[in-house]
C-alpha positions as CSV (number, residue, x, y, z in Angstrom):
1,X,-10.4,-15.9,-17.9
2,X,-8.4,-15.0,-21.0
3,X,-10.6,-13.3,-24.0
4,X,-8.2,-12.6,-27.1
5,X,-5.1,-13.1,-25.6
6,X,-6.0,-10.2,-22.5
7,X,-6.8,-11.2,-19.2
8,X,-9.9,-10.7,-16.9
9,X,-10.5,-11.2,-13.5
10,X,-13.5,-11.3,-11.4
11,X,-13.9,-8.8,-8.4
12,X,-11.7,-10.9,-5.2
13,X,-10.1,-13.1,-7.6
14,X,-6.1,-13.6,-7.2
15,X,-4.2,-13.4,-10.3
16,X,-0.7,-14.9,-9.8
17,X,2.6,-12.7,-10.7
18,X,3.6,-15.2,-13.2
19,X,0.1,-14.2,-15.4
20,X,1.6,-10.1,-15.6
21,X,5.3,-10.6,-15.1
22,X,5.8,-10.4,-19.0
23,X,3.6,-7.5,-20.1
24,X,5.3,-6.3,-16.9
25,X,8.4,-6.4,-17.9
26,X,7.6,-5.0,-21.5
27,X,5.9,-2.3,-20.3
28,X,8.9,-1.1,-18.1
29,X,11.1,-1.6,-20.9
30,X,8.9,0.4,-23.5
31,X,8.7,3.5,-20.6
32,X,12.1,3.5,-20.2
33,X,11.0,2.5,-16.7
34,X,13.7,-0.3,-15.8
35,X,13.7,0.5,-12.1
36,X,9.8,0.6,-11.3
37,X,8.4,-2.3,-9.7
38,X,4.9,-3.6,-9.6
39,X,4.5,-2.2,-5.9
40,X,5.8,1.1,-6.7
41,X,2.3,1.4,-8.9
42,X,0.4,-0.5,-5.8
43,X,2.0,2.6,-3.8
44,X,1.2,4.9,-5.7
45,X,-2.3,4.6,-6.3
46,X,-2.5,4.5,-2.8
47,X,-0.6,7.6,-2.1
48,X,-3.2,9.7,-4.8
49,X,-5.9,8.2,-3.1
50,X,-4.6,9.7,0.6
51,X,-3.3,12.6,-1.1
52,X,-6.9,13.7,-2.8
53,X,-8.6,13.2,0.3
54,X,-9.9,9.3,0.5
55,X,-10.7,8.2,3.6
56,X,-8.0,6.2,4.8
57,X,-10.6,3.3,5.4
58,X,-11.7,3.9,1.8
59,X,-8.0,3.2,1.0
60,X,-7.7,0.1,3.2
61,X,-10.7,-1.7,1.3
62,X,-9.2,-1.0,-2.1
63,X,-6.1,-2.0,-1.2
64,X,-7.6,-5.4,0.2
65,X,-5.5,-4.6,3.9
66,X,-7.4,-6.3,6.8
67,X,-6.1,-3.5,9.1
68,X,-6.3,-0.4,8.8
69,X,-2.2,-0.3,10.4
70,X,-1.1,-1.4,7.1
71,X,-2.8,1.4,5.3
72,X,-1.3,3.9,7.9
73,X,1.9,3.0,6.2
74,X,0.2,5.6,3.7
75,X,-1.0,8.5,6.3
76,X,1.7,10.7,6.3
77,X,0.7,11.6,2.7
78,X,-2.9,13.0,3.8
79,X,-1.8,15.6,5.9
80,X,-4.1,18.3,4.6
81,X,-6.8,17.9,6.7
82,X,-5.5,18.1,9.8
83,X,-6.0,21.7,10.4
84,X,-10.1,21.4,9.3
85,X,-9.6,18.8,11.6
86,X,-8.4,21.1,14.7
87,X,-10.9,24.2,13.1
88,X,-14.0,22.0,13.8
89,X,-12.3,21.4,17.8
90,X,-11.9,25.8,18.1
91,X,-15.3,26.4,16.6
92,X,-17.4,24.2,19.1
93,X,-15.7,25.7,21.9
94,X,-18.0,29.0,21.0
């Protein structure tokens, strides 16, 4: 749906590439950004996610993955919980 010249989706819609190339490639050009590509941004919203301590399933379902394997692509950025992770394994042993 286009209201004003700006674009709107519904929740699950697909918008094609050719609908946000444009304003894409504006965008990058105003930023000074020539190098950045659309993914980079689908990356790195991914990466902040992992990174502030989403659960990685959390992640899969706003990324619209169908397996959690995909998303692991992202892991290796949540590493901070890992040693919680061991804590809670040391403190049951009491």
């Amino acid at each position: 749906m286009t209201v004003n010249g700006d674009v709107f989706a519904n929740p699950g819609d697909i918008i094609p590439i050719s609908n946000v190339e444009s304003i894409w490639r504006q965008a990058k050009r105003k930023a000074g950004l020539s190098e950045v590509r659309l993914h980079d941004l689908r990356h790195t919203y991914a990466s902040r996610l992992l990174a502030g301590g989403a659960p990685l399933f959390t992640v899969a379902r706003l990324l619209g993955h169908r397996t959690l394997a995909m998303t692991m692509r992202y892991a290796h950025l949540a590493t901070e919980g890992l040693d919680e992770a061991v804590e809670l394994l040391e403190g049951n042993q009491n």
